[in-house]
N, C-alpha and C positions, 0 to 999 in steps of 0.2 A: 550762605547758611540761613536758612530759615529763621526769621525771630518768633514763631511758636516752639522751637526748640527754645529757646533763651526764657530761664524760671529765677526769678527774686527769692533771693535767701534770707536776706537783711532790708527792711524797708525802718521808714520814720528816721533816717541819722540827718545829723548836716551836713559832712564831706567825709566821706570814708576815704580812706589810704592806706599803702602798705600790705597790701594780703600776706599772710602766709598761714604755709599750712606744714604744720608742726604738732607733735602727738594726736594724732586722729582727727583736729579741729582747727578750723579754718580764724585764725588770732586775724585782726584788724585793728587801725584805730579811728576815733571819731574826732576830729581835729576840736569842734567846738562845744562839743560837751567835755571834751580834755578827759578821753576814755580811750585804754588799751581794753580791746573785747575778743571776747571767745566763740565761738558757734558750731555746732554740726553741720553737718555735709548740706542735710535739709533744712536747717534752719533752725532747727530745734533750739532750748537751752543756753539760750542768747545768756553770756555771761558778762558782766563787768569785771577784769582783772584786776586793773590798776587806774588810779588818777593820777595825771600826769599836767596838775593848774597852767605850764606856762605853754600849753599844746605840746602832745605826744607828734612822732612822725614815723621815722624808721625803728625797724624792729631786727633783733636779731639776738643769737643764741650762742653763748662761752661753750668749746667744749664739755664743762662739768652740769651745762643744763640752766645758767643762768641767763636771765633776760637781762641784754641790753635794750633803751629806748631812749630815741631823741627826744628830748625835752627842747624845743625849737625858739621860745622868743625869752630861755634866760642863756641859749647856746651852749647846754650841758649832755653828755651824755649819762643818761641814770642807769645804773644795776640793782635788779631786784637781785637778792640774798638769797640762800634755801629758807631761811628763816621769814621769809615775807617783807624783811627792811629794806629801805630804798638808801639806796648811796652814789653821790656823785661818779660816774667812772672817771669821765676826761672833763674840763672844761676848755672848749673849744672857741671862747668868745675872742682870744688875739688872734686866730686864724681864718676866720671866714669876715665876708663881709656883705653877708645877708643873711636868713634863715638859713641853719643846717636844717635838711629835708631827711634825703631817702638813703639807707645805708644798708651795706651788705656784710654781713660777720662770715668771712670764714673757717675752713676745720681748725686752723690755727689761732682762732680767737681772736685775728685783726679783723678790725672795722673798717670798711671803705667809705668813707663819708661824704656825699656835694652839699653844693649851698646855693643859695640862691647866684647870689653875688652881686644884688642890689637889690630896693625895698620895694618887692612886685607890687603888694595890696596898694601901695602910694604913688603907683604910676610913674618911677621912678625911671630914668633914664638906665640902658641893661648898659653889665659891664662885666666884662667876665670874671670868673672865681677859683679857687683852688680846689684840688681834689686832697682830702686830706686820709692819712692812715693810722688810727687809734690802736698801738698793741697793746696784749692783754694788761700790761700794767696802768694802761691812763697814757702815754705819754703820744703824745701829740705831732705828727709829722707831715708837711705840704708833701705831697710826691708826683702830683702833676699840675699843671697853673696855667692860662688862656683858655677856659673852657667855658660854654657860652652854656651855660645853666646845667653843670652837673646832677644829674638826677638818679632815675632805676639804675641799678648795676647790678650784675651776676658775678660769679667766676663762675668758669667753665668747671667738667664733671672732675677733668684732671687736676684742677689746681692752678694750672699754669697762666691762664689769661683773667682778667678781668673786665668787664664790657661794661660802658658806659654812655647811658642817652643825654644825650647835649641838645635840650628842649630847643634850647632857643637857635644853637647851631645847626638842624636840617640834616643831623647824623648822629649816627652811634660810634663811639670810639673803641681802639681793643688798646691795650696794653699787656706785654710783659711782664708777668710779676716773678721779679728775681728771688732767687733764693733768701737773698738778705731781705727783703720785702720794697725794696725802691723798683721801683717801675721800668719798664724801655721806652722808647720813645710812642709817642700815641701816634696811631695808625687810623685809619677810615676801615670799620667794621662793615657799615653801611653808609652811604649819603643820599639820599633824599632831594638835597639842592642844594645853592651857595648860600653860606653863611651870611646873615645880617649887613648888607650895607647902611646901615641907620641905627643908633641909640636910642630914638623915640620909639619907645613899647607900640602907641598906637601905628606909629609906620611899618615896624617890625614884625608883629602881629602876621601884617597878610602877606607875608615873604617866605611863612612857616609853609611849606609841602606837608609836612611830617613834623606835626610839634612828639619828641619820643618823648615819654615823662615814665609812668613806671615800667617795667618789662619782666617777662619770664621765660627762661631756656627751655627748649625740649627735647627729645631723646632723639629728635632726628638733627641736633643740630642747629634748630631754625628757633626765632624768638618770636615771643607776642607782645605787641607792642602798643597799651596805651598812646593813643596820638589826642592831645590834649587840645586841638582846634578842629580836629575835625570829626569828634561822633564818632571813633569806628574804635577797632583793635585792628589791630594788621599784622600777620602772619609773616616774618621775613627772613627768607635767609642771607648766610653770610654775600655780601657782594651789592646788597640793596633791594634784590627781586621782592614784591612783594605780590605772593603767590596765592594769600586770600584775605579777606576782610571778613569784619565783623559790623555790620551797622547798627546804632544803638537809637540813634534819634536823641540821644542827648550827651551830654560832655561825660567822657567818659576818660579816669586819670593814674588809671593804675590796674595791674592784670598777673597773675600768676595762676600756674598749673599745680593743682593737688588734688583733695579728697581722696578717698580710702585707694581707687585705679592709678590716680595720679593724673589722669584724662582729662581734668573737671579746669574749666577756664572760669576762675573769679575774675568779676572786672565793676571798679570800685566806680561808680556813675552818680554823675550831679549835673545840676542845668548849664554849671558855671563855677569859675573858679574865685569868683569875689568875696573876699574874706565879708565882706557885710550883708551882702545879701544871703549866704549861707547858713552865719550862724545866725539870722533871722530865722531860719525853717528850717523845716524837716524832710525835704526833701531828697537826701541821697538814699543810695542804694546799694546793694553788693549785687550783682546776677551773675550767674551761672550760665554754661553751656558745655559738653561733653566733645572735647575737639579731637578724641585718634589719640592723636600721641600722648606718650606721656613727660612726665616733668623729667628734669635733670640738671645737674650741675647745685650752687646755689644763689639764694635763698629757693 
């Protein structure tokens, strides 16, 4: 794909994350201005929605229209109100044991939530984490556990699967979601390559094929997938084939399908993932490119 096709929507943020695209406009947030933001297709109308002081991350939507957002280093989940008040949903801090990151709400009002599962920005030895599922009441449940940096997750257009990139694990995982909302056993969606023989983040690092961090479904089936080490998106479907890339020339950490066609590939870009060098500058981005298909399933 040509990068004279590839147009900046969003320029000046620190680390953009979480795309989605929800009533006509493309929501994001900006990690270190601690900003849920708004935007048109073209950029227009750059709105500030909400502050969210302990960093916003995942974003998602109650069937009755209300925003859930992770609120990530006091480990809560917040719901904005029709009223515009912000109120705790879950708090999630006896459950993880790193930053909760990227989460998916489905039509049913459950949250899919990962977590780091150890302290990235501090260079911290990796260690795997739980997958957690917040129903619409708040109430708090582990429903998968060994996963090597839960991160982007969808479910599928039907309902029935849930898909999950395991950054640091070299795969996408699927799961079952049972009626009652507990999981089936996790399955390999895609792999990439062997998991992690090492704890040392620096050794770990270049054993990454495929770091998946965030993702988005599409109507053929196939996902687009932030690869958080290596510069690109990549196009893959179920089995691991990855059947086209995107190259960006810089870190590139999260990607979803919308705008008014549903065609439009946002993909959230920064030099780098270091919490200090980031919220030093203003260097991230959101861009755009127009890829065929369209979105499906959610977020």
């Amino acid at each position: 794909m040509s990068a004279s096709e590839i147009r900046t929507v969003v320029a000046d943020m620190t680390f953009t994350e979480c795309p989605r695209w929800h009533d006509g406009r493309l929501w994001f947030v900006d990690f270190y201005t601690h900003t849920v933001n708004s935007v048109n297709e073209d950029g227009s109308d750059l709105r500030t929605e909400l502050e969210v002081p302990a960093q916003p991350s995942g974003l998602g939507w109650l069937p009755d229209g209300r925003l859930l957002v992770v609120s990530m280093k006091d480990r809560t989940i917040l719901r904005v109100e029709a009223d515009g008040s912000v109120e705790v949903h879950a708090d999630v801090s006896e459950h993880v044991t790193g930053h909760p990151n990227d989460m998916v709400v489905d039509d049913q009002g459950r949250a899919w939530l990962g977590n780091f599962g150890f302290d990235l920005m501090a260079g911290a030895d990796l260690d795997v984490a739980d997958l957690l599922r917040i129903d619409p009441d708040g109430t708090v449940t582990s429903v998968a556990s060994g996963l090597h940096f839960p991160n982007g997750s969808v479910v599928t257009p039907d309902g029935s699967t849930l898909l999950v990139d395991e950054t640091f694990g070299n795969r996408v995982s699927a799961f079952t979601i049972n009626p009652d909302g507990t999981l089936g056993e996790r399955r390999d969606w895609a792999r990439f390559g062997a998991p992690p023989t090492t704890r040392v983040l620096a050794e770990a690092l270049p054993q990454a094929v495929v770091a998946p961090d965030g993702c988005g479904l599409d109507a053929d089936g196939c996902l687009w997938i932030a690869d958080a080490v290596g510069a690109r998106v990549i196009w893959v479907r179920e089995g691991g084939e990855i059947v086209d890339q995107i190259d960006l020339g810089t870190g590139v950490f999260a990607c979803m399908l919308g705008g008014h066609a549903g065609t439009t590939l946002f993909m959230c870009c920064a030099p780098d993932f270091d919490e200090h060098a980031r919220s030093a500058a203003r260097e991230a981005t959101i861009r755009a490119v127009d890829v065929g298909f369209g979105h499906a399933g959610t977020p």
